[in-house]
ROMARMI-183527 format. One record per residue (C-alpha): residue number from 1; residue in three letters; chain; x, z, y. Coordinates in steps of 0.2 Angstrom, whole numbers, plus 2048, in hexadecimal, padded with zeros to 3 digits. Example, Ala and Ser with C-alpha at 12.3 -4.5 7.8 and 13.67 -1.06 7.14 Angstrom:
REM residues 2
<site n="1" res="ALA" chain="A" px="83E" pz="827" py="7EA"/>
<site n="2" res="SER" chain="A" px="844" pz="824" py="7FB"/>
END
This chain:
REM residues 288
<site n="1" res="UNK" chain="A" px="AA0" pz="B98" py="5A0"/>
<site n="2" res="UNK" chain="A" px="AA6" pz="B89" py="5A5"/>
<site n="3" res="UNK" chain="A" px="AA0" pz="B7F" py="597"/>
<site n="4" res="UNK" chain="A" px="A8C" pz="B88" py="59A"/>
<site n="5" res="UNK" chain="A" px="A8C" pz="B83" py="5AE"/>
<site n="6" res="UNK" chain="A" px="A92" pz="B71" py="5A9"/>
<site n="7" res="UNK" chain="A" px="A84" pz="B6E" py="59C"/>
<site n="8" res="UNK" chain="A" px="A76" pz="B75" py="5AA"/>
<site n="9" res="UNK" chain="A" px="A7A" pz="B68" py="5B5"/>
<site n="10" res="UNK" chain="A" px="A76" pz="B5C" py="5AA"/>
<site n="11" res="UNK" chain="A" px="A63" pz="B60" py="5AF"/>
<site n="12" res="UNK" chain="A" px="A69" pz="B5E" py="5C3"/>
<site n="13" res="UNK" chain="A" px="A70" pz="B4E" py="5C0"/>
<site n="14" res="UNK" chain="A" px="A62" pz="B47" py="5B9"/>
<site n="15" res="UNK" chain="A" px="A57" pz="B4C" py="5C7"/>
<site n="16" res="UNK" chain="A" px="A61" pz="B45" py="5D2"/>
<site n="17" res="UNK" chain="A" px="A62" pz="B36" py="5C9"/>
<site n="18" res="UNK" chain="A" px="A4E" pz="B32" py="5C7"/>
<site n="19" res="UNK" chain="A" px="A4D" pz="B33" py="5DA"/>
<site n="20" res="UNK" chain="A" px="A54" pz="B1F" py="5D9"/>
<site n="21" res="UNK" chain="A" px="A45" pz="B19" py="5CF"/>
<site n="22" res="UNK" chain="A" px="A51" pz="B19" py="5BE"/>
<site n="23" res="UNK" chain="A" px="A44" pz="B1F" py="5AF"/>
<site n="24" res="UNK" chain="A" px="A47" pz="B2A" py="5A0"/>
<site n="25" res="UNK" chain="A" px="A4B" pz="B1F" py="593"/>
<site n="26" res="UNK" chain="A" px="A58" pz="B14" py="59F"/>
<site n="27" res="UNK" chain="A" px="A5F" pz="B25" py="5A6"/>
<site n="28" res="UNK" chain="A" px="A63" pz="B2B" py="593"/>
<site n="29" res="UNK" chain="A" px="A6A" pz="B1D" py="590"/>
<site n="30" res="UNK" chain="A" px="A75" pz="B1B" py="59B"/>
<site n="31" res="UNK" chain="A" px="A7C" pz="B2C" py="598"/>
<site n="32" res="UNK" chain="A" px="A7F" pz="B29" py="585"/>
<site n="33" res="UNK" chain="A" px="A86" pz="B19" py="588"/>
<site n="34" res="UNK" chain="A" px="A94" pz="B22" py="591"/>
<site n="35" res="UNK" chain="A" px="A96" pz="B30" py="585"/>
<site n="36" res="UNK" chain="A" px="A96" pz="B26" py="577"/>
<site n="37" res="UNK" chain="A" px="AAA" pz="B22" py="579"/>
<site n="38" res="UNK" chain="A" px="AAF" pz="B34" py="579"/>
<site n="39" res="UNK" chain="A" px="AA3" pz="B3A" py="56B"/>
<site n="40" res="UNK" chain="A" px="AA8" pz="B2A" py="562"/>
<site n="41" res="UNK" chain="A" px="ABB" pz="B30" py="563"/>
<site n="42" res="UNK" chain="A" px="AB6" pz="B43" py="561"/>
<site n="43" res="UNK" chain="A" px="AAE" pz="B3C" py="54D"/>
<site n="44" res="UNK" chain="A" px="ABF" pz="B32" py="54D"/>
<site n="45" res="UNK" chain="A" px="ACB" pz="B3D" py="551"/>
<site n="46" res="UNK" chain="A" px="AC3" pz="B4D" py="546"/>
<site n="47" res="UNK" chain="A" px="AC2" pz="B41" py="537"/>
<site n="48" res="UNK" chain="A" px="AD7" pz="B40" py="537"/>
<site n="49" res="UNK" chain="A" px="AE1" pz="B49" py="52B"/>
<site n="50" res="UNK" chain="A" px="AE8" pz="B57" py="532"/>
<site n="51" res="UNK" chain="A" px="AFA" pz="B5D" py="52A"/>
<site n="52" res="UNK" chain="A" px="AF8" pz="B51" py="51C"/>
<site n="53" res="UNK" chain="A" px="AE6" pz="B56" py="51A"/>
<site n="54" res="UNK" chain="A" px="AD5" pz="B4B" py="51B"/>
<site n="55" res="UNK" chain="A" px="AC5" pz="B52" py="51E"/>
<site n="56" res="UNK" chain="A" px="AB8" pz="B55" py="513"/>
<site n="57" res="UNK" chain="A" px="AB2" pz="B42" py="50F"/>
<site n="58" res="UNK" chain="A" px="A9E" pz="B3E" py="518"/>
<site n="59" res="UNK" chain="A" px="A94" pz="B3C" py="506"/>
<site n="60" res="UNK" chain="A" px="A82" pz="B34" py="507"/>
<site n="61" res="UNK" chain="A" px="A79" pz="B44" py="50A"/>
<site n="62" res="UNK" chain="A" px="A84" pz="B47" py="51A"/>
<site n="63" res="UNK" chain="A" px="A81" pz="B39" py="523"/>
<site n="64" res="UNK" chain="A" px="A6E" pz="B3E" py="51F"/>
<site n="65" res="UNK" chain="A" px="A72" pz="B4D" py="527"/>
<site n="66" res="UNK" chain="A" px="A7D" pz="B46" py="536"/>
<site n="67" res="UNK" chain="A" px="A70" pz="B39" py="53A"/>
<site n="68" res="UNK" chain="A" px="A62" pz="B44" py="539"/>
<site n="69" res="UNK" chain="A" px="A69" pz="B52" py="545"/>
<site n="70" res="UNK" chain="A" px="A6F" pz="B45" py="551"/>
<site n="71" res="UNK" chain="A" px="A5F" pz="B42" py="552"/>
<site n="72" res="UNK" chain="A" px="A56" pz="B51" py="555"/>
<site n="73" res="UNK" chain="A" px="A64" pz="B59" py="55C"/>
<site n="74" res="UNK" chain="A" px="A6B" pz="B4C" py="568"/>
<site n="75" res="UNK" chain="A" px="A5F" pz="B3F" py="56A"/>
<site n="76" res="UNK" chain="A" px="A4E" pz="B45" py="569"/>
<site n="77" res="UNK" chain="A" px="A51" pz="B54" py="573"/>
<site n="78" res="UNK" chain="A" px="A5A" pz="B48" py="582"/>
<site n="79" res="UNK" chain="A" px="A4D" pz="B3D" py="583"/>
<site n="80" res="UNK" chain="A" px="A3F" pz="B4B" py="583"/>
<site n="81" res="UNK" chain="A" px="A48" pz="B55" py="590"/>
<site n="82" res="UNK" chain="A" px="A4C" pz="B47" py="599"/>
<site n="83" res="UNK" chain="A" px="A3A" pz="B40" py="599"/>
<site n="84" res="UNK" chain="A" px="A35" pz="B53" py="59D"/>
<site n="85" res="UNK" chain="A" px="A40" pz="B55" py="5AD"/>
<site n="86" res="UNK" chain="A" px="A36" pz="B47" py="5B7"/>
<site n="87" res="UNK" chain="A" px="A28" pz="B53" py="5B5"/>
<site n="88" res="UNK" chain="A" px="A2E" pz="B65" py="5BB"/>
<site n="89" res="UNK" chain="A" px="A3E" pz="B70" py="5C5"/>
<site n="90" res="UNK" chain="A" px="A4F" pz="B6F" py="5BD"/>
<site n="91" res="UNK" chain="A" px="A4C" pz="B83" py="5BB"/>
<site n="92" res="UNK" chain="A" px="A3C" pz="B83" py="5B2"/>
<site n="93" res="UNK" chain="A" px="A45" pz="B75" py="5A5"/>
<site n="94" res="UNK" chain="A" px="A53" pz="B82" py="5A3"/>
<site n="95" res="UNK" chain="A" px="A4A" pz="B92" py="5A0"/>
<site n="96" res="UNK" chain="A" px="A3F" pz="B87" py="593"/>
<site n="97" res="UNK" chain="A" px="A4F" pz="B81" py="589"/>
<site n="98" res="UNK" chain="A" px="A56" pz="B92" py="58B"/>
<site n="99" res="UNK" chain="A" px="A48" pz="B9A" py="57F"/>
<site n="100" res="UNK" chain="A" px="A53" pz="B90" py="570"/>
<site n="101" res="UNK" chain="A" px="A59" pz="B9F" py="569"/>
<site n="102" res="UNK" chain="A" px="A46" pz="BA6" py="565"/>
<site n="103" res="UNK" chain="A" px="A3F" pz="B93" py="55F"/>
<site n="104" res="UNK" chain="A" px="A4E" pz="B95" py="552"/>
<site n="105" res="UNK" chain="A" px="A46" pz="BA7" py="54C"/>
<site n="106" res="UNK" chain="A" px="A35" pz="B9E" py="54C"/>
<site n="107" res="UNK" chain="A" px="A3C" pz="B90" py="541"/>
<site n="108" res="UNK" chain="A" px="A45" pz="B9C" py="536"/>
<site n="109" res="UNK" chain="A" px="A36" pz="BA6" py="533"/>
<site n="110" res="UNK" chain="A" px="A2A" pz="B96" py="52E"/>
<site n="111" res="UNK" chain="A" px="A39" pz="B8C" py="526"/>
<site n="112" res="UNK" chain="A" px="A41" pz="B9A" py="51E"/>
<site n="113" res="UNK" chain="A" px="A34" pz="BA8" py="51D"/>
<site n="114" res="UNK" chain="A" px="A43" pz="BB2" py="527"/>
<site n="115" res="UNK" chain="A" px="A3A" pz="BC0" py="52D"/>
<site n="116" res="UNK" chain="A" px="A3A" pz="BC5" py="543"/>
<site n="117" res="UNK" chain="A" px="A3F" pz="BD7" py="547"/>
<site n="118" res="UNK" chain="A" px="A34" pz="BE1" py="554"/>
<site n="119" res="UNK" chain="A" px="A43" pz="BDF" py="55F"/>
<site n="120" res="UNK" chain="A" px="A43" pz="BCD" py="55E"/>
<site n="121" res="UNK" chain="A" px="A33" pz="BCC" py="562"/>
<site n="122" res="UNK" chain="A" px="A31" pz="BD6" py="571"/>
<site n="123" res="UNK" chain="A" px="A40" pz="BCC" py="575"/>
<site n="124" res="UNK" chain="A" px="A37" pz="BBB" py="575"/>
<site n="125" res="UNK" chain="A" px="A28" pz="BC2" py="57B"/>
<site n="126" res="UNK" chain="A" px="A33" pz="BC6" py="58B"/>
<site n="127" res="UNK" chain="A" px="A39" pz="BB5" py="58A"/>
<site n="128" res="UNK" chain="A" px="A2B" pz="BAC" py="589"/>
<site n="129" res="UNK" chain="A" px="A22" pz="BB6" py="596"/>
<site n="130" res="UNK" chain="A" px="A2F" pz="BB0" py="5A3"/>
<site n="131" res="UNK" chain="A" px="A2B" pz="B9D" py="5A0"/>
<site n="132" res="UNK" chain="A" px="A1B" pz="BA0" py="5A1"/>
<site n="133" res="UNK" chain="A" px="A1D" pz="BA9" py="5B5"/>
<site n="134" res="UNK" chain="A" px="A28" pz="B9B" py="5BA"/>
<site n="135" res="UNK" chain="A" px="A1D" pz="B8E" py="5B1"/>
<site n="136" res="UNK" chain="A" px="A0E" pz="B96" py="5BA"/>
<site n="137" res="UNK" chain="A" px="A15" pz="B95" py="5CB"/>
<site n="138" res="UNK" chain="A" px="A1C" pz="B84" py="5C8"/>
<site n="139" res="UNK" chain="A" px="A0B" pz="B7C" py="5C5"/>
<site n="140" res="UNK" chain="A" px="A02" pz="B84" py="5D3"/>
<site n="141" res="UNK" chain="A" px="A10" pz="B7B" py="5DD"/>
<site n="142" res="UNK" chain="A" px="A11" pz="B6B" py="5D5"/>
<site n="143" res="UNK" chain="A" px="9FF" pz="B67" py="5CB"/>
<site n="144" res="UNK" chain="A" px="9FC" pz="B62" py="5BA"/>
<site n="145" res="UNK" chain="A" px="A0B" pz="B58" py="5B5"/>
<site n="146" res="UNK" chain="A" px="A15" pz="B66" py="5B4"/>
<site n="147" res="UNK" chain="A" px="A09" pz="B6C" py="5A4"/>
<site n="148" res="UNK" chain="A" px="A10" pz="B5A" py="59D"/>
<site n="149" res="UNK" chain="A" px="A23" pz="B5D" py="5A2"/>
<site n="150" res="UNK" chain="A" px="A24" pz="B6C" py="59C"/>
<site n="151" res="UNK" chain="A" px="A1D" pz="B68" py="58A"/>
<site n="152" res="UNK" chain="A" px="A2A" pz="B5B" py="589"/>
<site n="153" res="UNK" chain="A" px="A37" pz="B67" py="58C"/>
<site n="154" res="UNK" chain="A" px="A2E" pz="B73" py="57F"/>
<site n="155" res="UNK" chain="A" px="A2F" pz="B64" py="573"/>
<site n="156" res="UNK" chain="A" px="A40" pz="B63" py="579"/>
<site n="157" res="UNK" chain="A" px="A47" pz="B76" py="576"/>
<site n="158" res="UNK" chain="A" px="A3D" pz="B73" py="565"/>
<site n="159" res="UNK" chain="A" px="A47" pz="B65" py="55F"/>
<site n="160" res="UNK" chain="A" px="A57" pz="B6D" py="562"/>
<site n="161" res="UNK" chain="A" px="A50" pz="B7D" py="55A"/>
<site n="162" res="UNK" chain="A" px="A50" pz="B71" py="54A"/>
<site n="163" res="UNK" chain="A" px="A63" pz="B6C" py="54D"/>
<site n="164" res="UNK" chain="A" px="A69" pz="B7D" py="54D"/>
<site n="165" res="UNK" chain="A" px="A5C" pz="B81" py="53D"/>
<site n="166" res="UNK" chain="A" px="A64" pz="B74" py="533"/>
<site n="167" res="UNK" chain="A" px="A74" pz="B71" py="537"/>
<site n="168" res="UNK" chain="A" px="A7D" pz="B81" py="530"/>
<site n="169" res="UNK" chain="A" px="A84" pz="B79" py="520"/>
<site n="170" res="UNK" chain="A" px="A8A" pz="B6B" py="529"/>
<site n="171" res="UNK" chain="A" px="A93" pz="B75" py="534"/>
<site n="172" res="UNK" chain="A" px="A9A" pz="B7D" py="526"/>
<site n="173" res="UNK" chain="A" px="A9E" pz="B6C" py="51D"/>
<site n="174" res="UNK" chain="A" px="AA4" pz="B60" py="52C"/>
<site n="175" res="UNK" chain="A" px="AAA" pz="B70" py="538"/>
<site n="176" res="UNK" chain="A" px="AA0" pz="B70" py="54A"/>
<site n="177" res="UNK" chain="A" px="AAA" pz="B62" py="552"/>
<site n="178" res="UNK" chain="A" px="AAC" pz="B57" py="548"/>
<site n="179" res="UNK" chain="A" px="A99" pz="B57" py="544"/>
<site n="180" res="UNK" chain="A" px="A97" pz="B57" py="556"/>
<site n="181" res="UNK" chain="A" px="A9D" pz="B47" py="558"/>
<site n="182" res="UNK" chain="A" px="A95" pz="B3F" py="54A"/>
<site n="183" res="UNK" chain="A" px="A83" pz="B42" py="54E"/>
<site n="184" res="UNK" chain="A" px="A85" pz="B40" py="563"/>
<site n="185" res="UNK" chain="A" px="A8E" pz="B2F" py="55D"/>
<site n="186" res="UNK" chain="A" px="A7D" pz="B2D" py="553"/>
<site n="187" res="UNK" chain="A" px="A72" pz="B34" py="563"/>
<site n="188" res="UNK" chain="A" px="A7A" pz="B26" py="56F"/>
<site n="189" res="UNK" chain="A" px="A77" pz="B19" py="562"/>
<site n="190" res="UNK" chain="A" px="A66" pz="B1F" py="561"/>
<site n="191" res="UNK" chain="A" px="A64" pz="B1F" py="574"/>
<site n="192" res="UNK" chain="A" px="A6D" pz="B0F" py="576"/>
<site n="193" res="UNK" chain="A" px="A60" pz="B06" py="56A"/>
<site n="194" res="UNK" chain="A" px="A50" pz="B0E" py="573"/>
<site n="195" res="UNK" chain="A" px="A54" pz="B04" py="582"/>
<site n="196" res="UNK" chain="A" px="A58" pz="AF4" py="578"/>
<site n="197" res="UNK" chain="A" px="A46" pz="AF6" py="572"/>
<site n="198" res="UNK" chain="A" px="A3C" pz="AFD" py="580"/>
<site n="199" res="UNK" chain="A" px="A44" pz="AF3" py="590"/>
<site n="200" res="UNK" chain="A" px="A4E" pz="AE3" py="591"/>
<site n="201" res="UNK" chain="A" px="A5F" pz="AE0" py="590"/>
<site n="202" res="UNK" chain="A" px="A62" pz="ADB" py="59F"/>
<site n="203" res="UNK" chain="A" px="A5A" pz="AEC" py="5A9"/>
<site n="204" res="UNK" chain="A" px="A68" pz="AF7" py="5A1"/>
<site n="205" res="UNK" chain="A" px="A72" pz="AF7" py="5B1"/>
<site n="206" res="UNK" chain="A" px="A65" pz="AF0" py="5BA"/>
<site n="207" res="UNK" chain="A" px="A64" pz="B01" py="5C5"/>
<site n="208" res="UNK" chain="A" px="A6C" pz="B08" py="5D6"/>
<site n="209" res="UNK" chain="A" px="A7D" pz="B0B" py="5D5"/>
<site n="210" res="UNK" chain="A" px="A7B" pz="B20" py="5D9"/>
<site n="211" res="UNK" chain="A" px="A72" pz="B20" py="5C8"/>
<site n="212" res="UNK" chain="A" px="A80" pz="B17" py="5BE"/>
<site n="213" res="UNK" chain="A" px="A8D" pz="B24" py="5C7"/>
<site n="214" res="UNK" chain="A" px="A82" pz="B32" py="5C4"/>
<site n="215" res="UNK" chain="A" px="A83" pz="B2D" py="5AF"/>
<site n="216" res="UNK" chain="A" px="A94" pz="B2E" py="5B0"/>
<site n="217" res="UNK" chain="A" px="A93" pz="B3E" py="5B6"/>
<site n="218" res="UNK" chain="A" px="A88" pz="B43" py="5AA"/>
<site n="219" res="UNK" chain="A" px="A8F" pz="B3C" py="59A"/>
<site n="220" res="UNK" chain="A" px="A9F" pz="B42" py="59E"/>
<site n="221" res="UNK" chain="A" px="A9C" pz="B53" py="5A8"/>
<site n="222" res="UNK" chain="A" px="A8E" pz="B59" py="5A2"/>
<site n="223" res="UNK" chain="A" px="A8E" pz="B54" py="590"/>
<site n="224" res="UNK" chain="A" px="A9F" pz="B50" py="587"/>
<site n="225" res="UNK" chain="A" px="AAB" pz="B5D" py="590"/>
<site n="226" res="UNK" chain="A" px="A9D" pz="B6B" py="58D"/>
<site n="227" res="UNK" chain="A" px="A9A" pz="B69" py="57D"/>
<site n="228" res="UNK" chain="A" px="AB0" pz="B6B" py="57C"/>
<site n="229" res="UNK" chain="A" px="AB1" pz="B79" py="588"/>
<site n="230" res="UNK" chain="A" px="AA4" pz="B81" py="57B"/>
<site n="231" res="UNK" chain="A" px="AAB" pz="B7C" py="56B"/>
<site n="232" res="UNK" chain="A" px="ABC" pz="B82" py="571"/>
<site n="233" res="UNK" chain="A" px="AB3" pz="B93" py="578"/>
<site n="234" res="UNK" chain="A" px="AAB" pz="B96" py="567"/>
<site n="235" res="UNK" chain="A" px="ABB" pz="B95" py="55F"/>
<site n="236" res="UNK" chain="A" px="AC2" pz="BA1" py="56B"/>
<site n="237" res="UNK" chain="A" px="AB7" pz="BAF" py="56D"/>
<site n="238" res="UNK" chain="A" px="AA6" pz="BAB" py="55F"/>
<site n="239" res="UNK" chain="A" px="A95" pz="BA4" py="560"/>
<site n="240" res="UNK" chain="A" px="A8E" pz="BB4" py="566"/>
<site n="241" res="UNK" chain="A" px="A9B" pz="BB8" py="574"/>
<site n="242" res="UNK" chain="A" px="A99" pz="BA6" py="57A"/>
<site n="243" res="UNK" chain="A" px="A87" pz="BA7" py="57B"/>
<site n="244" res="UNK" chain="A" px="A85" pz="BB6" py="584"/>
<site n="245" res="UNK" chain="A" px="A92" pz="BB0" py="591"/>
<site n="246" res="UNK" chain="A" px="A87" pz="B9E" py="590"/>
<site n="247" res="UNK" chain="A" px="A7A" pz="BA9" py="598"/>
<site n="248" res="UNK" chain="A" px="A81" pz="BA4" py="5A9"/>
<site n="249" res="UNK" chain="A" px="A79" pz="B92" py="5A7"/>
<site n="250" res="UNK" chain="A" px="A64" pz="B95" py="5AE"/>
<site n="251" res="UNK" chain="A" px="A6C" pz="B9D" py="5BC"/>
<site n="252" res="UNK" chain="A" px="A7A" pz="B8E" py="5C1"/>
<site n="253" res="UNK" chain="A" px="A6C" pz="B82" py="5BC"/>
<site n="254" res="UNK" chain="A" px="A61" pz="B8A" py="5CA"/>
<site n="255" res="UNK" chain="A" px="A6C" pz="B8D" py="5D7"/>
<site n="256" res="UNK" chain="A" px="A74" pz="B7A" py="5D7"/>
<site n="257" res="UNK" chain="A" px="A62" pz="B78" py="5D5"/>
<site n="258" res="UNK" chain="A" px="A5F" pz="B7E" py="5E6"/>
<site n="259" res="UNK" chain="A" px="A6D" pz="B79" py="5EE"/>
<site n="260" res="UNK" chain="A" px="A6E" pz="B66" py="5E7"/>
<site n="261" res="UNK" chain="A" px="A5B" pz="B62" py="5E3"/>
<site n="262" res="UNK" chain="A" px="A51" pz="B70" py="5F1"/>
<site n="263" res="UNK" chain="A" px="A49" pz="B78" py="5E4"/>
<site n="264" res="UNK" chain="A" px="A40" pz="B87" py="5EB"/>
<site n="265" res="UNK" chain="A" px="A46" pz="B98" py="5E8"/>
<site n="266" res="UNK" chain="A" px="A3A" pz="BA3" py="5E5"/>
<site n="267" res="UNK" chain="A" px="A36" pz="BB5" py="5DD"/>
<site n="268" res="UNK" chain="A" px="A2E" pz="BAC" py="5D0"/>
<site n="269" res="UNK" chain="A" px="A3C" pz="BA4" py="5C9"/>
<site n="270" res="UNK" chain="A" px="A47" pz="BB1" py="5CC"/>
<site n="271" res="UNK" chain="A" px="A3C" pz="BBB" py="5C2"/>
<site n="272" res="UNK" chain="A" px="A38" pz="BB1" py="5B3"/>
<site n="273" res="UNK" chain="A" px="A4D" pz="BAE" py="5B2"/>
<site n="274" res="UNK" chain="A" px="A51" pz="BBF" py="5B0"/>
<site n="275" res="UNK" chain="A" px="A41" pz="BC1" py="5A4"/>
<site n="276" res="UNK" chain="A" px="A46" pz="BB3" py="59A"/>
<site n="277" res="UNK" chain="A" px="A59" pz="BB8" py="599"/>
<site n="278" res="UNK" chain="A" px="A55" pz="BC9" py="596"/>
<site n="279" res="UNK" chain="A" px="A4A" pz="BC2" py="587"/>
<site n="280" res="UNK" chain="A" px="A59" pz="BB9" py="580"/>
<site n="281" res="UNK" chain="A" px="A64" pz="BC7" py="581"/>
<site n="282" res="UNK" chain="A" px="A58" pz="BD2" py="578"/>
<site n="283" res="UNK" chain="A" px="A57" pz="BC4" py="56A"/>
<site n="284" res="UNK" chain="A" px="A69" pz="BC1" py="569"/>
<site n="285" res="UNK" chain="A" px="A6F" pz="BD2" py="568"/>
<site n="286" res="UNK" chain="A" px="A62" pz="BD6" py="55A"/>
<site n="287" res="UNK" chain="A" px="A65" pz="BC6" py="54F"/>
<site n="288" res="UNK" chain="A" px="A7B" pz="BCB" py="554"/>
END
């Protein structure tokens, strides 16, 4: 639970954060830049015998692997989401990365022909049907730009979706954290090198000093001690236990959403949560 609120307020924090001019591709910078220390030393320390023991050594194919889900999963769905959340809510950004779970059944039914139950349908029909009311509301509030943001998030939630598709056999292979480490570690270099090419050097810290803190925050907080608290949950209690209780995260990204950024709230939102939760729920149980 813990590990789910801390990972939704990375979405607060970078709200916060473009209220001091910074832009998408300094902000994510930033935050990986800080992160890269602890995921660096997360690749380190996994990569260590253990009782006399080394891992599996990285062949060619793995680093293939590694690099390409560092950057689906890490980096391009960062910088999308990051890029996104100039343009709508905190909440609205949330429920749209929460429809994950039925983007991986969409990629598994035209990467692997895996067929979609009735259940899981009516479940991401449920889903779906909750962005769409929230998304609805949001742009007769804000205007067009919401249209871009939230296509940016999709793109986002996509990305991701393509993580979790092919990183099964890694994870099998490498074990979670260790692969963890390796392809965040690939996702900060990533980051780090799209600000060498898109802005000059000499910019990087160029920014108020609340944004620099607020990085910190976010690198640390809201990235490398979620993705522990969840790694270690897993262990613990499974994937599916973990996710259910990972349910708690819309709902702490829209009340600090509220409280930190004065987000309305509304019936709306209210509404598409517990129709995209419920959605979830439906499509989890069925694929459990």
């Amino acid at each position: 639970m813990l590990g789910a609120i801390a990972f939704s307020g990375k979405a607060i924090i970078v709200k916060l954060a473009y209220r001091y001019g910074v832009d998408a591709v300094s902000l994510i910078m930033l935050r990986m830049l800080f992160a890269l220390p602890f995921f660096a030393g997360i690749a380190w320390w996994t990569s260590r015998k253990r009782k006399g023991v080394a891992p599996p050594p990285l062949t060619r194919k793995d680093w293939l692997g590694i690099v390409w889900l560092g950057f689906t999963g890490y980096y391009l769905a960062s910088f999308l989401d990051f890029a996104g959340l100039a343009y709508i809510s905190a909440s609205l950004e949330r429920l749209i990365l929460y429809l994950n779970p039925t983007l991986v059944l969409l990629l598994g039914l035209v990467l692997y022909a895996r067929p979609i139950s009735h259940h899981q349908m009516v479940g991401m029909v449920i889903s779906y049907a909750g962005v769409v009311l929230v998304f609805g509301h949001e742009v007769s509030l804000s205007g067009g730009d919401v249209a871009l943001g939230a296509l940016l998030v999709f793109l986002s939630a996509i990305s991701y979706a393509l993580y979790l598709a092919y990183s099964g056999e890694l994870v099998r292979r490498l074990g979670s954290l260790r692969l963890v480490g390796l392809a965040t570690s690939v996702a900060c270099v990533l980051c780090i090198a799209q600000f060498v090419i898109l802005r000059p050097l000499d910019t990087a810290f160029a920014v108020a000093p609340e944004v620099i803190w607020l990085s910190v925050l976010n690198a640390t907080a809201c990235t490398v001690v979620p993705v522990l608290l969840v790694m270690m949950a897993i262990e613990r209690i499974g994937p599916g236990l973990t996710a259910q209780v990972g349910m708690v995260g819309p709902m702490s990204t829209i009340t600090m959403g509220v409280l930190l950024l004065g987000e309305p709230f509304t019936g709306w939102v209210v509404a598409g949560t517990v129709l995209v939760m419920a959605g979830v729920a439906v499509v989890s149980r069925s694929r459990g």
